[in-house]
C-alpha positions as CSV (number, residue, x, y, z in Angstrom):
1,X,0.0,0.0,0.0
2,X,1.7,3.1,-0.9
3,X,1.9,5.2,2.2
4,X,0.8,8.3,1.5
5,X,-3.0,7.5,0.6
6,X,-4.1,7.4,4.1
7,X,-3.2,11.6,3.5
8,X,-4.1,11.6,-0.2
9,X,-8.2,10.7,0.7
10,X,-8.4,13.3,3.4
11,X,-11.5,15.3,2.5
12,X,-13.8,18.6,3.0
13,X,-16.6,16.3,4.9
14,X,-19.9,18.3,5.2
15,X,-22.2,15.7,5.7
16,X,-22.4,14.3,9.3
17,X,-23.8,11.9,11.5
18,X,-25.3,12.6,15.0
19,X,-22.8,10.9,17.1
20,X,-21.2,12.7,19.5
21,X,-17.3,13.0,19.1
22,X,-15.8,12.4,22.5
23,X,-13.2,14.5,24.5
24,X,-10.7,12.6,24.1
25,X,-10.1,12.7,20.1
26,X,-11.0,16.4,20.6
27,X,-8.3,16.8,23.2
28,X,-5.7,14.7,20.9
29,X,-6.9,17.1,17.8
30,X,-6.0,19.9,19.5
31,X,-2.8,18.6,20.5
32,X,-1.8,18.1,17.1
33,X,-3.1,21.4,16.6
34,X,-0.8,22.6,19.4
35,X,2.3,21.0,17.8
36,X,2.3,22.4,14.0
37,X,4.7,24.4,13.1
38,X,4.4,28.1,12.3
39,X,5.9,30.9,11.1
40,X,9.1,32.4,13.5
41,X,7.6,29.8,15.8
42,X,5.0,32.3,16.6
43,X,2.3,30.0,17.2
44,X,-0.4,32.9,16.9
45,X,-3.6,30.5,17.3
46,X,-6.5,30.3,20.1
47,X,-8.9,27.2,19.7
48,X,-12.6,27.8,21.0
49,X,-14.0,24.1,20.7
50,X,-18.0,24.9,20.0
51,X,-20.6,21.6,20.6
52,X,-23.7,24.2,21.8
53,X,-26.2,23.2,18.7
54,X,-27.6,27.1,19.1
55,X,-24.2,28.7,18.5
56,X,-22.9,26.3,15.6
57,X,-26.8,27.1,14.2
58,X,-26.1,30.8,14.7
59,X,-22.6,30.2,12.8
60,X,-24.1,28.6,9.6
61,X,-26.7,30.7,9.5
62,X,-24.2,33.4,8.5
63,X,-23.4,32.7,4.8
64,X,-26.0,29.9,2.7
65,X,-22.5,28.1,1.4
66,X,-21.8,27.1,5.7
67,X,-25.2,26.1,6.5
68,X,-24.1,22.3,6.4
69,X,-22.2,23.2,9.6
70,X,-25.1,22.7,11.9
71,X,-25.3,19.5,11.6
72,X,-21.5,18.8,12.4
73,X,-21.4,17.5,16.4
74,X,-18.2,19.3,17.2
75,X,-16.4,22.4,15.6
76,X,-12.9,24.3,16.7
77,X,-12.9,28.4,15.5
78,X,-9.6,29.2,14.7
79,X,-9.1,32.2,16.3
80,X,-5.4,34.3,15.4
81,X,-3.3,37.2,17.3
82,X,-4.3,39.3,13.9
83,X,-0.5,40.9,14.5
84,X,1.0,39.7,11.1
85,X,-1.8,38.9,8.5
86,X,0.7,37.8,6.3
87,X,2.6,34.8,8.3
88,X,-0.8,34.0,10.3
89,X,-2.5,33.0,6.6
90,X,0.1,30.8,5.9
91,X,0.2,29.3,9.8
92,X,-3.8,29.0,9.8
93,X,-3.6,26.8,6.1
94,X,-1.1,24.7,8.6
95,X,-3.0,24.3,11.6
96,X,-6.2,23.5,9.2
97,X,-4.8,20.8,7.4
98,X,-3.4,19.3,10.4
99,X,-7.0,18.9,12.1
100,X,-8.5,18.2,9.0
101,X,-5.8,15.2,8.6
102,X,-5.8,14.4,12.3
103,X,-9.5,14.0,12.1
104,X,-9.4,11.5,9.2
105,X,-6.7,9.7,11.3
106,X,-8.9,9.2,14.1
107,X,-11.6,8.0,11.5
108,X,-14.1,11.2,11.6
109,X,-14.4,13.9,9.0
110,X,-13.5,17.3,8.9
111,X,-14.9,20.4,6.8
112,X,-13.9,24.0,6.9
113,X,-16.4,26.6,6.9
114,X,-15.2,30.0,6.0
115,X,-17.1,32.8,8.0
116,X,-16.8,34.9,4.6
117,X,-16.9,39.0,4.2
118,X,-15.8,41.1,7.3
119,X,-19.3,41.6,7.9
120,X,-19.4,37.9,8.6
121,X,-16.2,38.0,10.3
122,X,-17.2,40.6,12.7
123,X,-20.8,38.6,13.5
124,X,-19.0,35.2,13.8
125,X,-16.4,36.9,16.6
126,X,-19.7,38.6,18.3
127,X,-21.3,35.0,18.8
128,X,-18.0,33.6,20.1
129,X,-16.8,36.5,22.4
130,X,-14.2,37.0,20.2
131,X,-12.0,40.4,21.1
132,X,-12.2,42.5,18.0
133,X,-8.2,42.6,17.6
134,X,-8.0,39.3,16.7
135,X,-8.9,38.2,13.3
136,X,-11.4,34.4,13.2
137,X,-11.9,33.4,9.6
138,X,-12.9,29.7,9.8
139,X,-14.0,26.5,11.7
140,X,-13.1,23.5,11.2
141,X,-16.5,20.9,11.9
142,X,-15.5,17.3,13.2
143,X,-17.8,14.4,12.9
144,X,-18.6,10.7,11.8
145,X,-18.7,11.0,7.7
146,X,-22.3,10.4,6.6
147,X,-21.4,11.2,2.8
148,X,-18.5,12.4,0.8
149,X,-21.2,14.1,-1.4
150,X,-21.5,18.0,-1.3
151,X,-24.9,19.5,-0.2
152,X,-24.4,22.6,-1.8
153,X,-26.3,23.9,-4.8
154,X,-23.3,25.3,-5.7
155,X,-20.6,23.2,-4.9
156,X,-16.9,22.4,-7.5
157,X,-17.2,19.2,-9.0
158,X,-15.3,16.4,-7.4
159,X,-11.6,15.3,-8.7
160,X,-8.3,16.3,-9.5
161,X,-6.2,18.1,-12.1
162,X,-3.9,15.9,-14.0
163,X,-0.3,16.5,-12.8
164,X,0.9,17.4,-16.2
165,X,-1.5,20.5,-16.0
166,X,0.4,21.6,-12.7
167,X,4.3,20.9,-12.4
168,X,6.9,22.4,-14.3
169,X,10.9,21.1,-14.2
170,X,13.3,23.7,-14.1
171,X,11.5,26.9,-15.7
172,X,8.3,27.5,-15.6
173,X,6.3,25.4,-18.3
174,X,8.8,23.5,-19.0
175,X,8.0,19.2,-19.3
176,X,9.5,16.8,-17.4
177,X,12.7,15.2,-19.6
């Protein structure tokens, strides 16, 4: 088996089950979140773990393209210092693909669901008691996978580019020899 597929069929999950996700794979989640790296080793994240049904309603209920988020048992806002927008985008795609991995690992799923416009931004860090300095983007939802499939009307279709589309060797456009 080759070794990376386990990481190759991670995927945005946005259809759950109702089971509960327990502490504990919470707790090792966040963990792993703890432990990815980040730019100058600034580790500028705060994790608010949300189960209360009313506040992950209130969440999806901000943009049409989140409302699957309700139904997700568990979800973790990301929540960053907002001191170096810059570095902090490239430490949040980190931290996001480590719980969405991590989740996988553990055998639940994992979708993000981006808050959207500052507008939704500003509401999403109302709900959450979130201090207006710091900047919250996105959740990531945790659950047992009901369905790969993508409940929105207007969802991407499904697959991958071919790799001949996307790499280059040496200069930019250039084949592989």
């Amino acid at each position: 088996m080759d070794p990376l597929e386990p990481i190759r069929r991670v995927s945005q999950i946005r259809e759950f089950t109702s089971g509960v996700v327990p502490d504990e794979a919470i707790d090792q989640l966040l963990e792993l979140a703890r432990w990815t790296g980040s730019s100058k080793n600034t580790q500028p994240w705060h994790f608010i773990v949300v189960r209360d049904r009313e506040t992950l309603r209130k969440l999806a209920e901000l943009r049409p393209n989140i409302n699957w988020a309700a139904a997700a048992p568990v979800g973790i806002a990301l929540v960053l210092t907002g001191e170096d927008a810059h570095s902090e985008s490239y430490d949040e795609g980190r931290v996001t693909e480590r719980l969405l991995t991590g989740a996988t690992m553990l055998g639940y799923g994992a979708g993000v669901a981006w808050f959207g416009e500052p507008h939704h931004e500003a509401e999403a860090k109302r709900i959450l008691g979130i201090p207006e300095s710091r900047q919250a983007r996105q959740m990531v939802l945790i659950g047992r996978r009901k369905s790969t499939r993508d409940p929105r009307p207007t969802g991407p279709p499904r697959g991958r580019r071919p790799l001949s589309e996307l790499v280059s060797f040496e200069r930019f456009g250039a084949p592989k020899r």
